[in-house]
N, C-alpha and C positions, 0 to 999 in steps of 0.2 A: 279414366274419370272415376272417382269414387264419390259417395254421400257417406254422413255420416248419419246410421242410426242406431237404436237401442233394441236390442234383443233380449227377453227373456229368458235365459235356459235354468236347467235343474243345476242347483249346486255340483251333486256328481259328472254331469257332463261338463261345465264349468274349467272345472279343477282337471279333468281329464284335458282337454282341451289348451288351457294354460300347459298344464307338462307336455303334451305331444310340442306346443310351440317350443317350450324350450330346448326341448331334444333334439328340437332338427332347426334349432336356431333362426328361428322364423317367429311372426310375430303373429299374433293371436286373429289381426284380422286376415293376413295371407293365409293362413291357413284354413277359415273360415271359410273366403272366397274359393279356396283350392276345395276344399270337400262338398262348396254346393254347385262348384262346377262341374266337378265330375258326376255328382247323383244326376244335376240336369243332363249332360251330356248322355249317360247310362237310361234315363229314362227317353232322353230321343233316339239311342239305339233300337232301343224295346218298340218304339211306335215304328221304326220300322220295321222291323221283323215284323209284328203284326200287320200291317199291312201289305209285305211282303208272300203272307199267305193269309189272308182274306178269302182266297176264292178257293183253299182246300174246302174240303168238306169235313162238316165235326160229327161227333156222335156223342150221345148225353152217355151218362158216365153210369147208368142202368142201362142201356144197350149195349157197353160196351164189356159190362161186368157180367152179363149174362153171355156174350159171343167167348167170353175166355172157361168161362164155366162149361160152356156144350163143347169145348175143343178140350177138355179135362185139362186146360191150363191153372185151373184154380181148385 
């Protein structure tokens, strides 16, 4: 099932977009649907990993810059 609607992009993107369709002989909105599928897809990979470690434990990013400096890693 598709709808039909109106997107605004940058002329540059645009024009990018038109010749990648042409290149690979596909048509402006398969392509369209194929690049926000994968970002969605790629961002529901990412929500899992993150929740797949959740229950590590973090350290702020001055605790951690200071534990490389006393090991003369830095």
């Amino acid at each position: 099932m598709s709808t039909r609607t109106t997107v605004s992009l940058e002329d540059d993107l645009l024009k990018l977009l038109k010749l990648k369709a042409v290149e690979t002989s596909t048509s402006v909105s398969t392509l369209l649907n194929t690049i926000l599928s994968d970002a969605f897809r790629e961002d529901g990979d990412d929500l899992e990993v993150f929740k797949s470690r959740e229950k590590e434990t973090s350290i702020s990013f001055e605790s951690f810059l200071q534990e490389l400096r006393s090991e003369n890693r830095l």
